[in-house]
C-alpha positions, 0 to 999 in steps of 0.5 A: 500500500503507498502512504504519501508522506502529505496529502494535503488533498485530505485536509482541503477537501472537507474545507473545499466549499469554504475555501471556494468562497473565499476565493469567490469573495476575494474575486468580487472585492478586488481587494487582492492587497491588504485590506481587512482580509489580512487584518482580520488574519493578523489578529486570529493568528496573533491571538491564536498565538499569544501576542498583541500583533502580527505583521503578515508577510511573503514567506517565513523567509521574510518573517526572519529577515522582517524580524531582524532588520526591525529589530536592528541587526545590521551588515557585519553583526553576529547573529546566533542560531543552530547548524541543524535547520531549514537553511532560511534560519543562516540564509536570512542572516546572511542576506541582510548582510550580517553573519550567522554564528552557529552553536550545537543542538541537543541530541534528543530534541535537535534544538538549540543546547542552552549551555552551548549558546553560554559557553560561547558567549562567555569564551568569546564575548563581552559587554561593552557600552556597544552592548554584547561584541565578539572580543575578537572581531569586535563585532555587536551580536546582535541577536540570538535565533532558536529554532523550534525544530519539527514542532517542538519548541527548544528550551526557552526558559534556559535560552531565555535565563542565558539571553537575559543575563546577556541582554540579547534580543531572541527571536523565534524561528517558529516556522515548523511550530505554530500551535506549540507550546512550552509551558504555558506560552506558544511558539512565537510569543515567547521572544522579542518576535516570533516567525512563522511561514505558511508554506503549503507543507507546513500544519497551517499551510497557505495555498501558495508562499506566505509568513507572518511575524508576531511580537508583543512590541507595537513599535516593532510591528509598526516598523515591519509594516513598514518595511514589508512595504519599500520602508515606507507609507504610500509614496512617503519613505523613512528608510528603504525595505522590500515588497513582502506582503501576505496576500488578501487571498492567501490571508482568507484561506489561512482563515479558513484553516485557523479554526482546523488547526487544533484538530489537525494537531490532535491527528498528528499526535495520535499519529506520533503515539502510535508510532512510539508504541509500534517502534518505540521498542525496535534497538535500531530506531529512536522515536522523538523525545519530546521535553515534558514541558513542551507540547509538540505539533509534529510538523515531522515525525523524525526518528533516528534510524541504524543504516538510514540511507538503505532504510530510505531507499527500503521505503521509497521502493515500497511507495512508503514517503519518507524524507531527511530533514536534513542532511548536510548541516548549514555550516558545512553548506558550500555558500558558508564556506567563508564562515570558516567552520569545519566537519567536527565543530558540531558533532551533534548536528552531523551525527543528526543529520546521517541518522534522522529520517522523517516518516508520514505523520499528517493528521488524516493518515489511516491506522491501516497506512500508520501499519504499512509504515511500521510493518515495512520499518520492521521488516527493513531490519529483520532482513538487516539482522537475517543478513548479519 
């Protein structure tokens, strides 16, 4: 039996009527840009997340980018993240001409390890009436960016405790997260901005490209408004920017499938225990640990696997999707090359990226699908162990 490792066809169409509607509502108000689709969008999702604004945008792409030239990073600061992430987290930094600097994730959760992010402020930095430099380089840190990885969110109590003491800005790379939570705070409210991106894949996904960033901070809000259109108002323009705006279609869509998401979430984690209990107890895998103060979304179900490549090539014969997020880690990608890190300075996140491999999670999987999965698993490494 094929098992898709997404059908979003599955969770459109019981939504199809409404979405229609949407589009035909959007069509007769040739209101395509802004207008109160996307305000009314920016509130829900502000609300559904724990902040007083949200500032939509292109993708989550921008949302970093958005986030970080409001906040004042600027060309040759320094800008803290991890090596084990999609590679708009570096690839935003690097853009607005700044340099990301990476430090290692834990092993369990793959998200950025709180004493790594101290210890290299402590070897490397100081407080000066600049505010936190690079003793060396003399470059300001201007930020620090975590990312909360396959829906889970990193620890933000100790990242917090270390930003703190440090008085460094976070902003959140939630962009695989919306609807977590850590404690009694969501994904995205828990730093100076959260990011969030409505590609198509993601658990709130748009029909198309879309991000949006949240904040508690009206000044902060007001100046991305601004600089998600040329830096200014009209034709008025206090500093240059870029065009990045979530359109009023995509906005109504999002909508749409807000009030769906809670539901969804709730699919992918029976999905996930399902696949603890069936492959929990298998030596050669590791199921996701998840941080008993955190609660997961599951944008992937990511497991560690003995011999991942050949399980891989096992699956996909099999029709069974599957897929490895991710597997160069960003420090030893050809373009940061000049950020001048080498194979070994982060031994965790290349460990990760040649065991992880992310196997069908979506919320409307059948438990027939969730048993070819495992059963296909399984029979991978009864073979592996008939062959030794």
């Amino acid at each position: 039996m094929p098992v898709p490792l997404l059908d979003i066809n599955r969770q459109h169409e019981p939504l199809r009527q409404e979405l229609m509607e949407v589009f035909q509502r959007t069509l007769d108000s040739s209101r395509f840009v802004k207008g109160p689709e996307l305000e009314a969008f920016e509130r829900e999702l502000a609300e559904y997340v724990g902040t007083e604004q949200a500032v939509g945008c292109a993708s989550g792409t921008d949302a970093l980018m958005l986030a970080m030239q409001a906040s004042g990073v600027g060309p040759d600061d320094l800008v803290v993240t991890v090596p084990f992430t999609f590679f708009s987290t570096a690839g935003a930094v690097a853009r607005l001409g700044a340099k990301p600097v990476m430090v290692d994730v834990l092993p369990d959760t793959y998200n950025m390890d709180p004493s790594k992010l101290s210890d290299w402020l402590q070897m490397y930095c100081s407080v000066t009436d600049r505010g936190v430099v690079e003793s060396r380089s003399g470059r300001a840190v201007s930020a620090v960016i975590p990312v909360h990885l396959f829906g889970q969110p990193a620890n933000m109590t100790d990242l917090r405790k270390v930003c703190e003491e440090w008085e460094l800005p976070i902003i959140e790379d939630a962009c695989q997260s919306v609807g977590a939570r850590w404690e009694d705070e969501g994904a995205g409210s828990m730093g100076l901005a959260g990011c969030l991106s409505f590609f198509p894949s993601k658990n709130l996904g748009a029909l198309g490209d879309g991000g949006m960033v949240t904040t508690d901070d009206p000044d902060l809000a007001e100046r991305m408004s601004r600089l998600r259109e040329h830096g200014g108002r009209g034709y008025l323009h206090s500093e240059v920017g870029w065009n990045s705006r979530l359109d009023a279609l995509q906005a109504g869509f999002l909508r749409v499938k807000l009030r769906s998401l809670d539901s969804w979430h709730r699919g992918r984690r029976r999905n996930a225990a399902f696949y603890d209990r069936e492959l929990g107890s298998l030596s050669q895998v590791v199921t996701p640990r998840i941080d008993h103060r955190a609660v997961s979304v599951y944008n992937q179900y990511t497991i560690r696997a003995v011999s991942r490549d050949a399980l891989v090539s096992w699956l996909r014969n099999k029709e069974i999707g599957c897929a490895v997020y991710y597997p160069v880690p960003l420090h030893l990608q050809e373009c940061f090359e000049n950020l001048g890190y080498r194979r070994g300075d982060f031994p965790v996140a290349e460990k990760a990226s040649e065991e992880v491999v992310s196997i069908p999670v979506f919320g409307e999987l059948t438990e027939d699908e969730l048993e070819e999965v495992c059963a296909a698993i399984k029979e991978f490494y009864d073979r592996e162990s008939d062959s030794e």
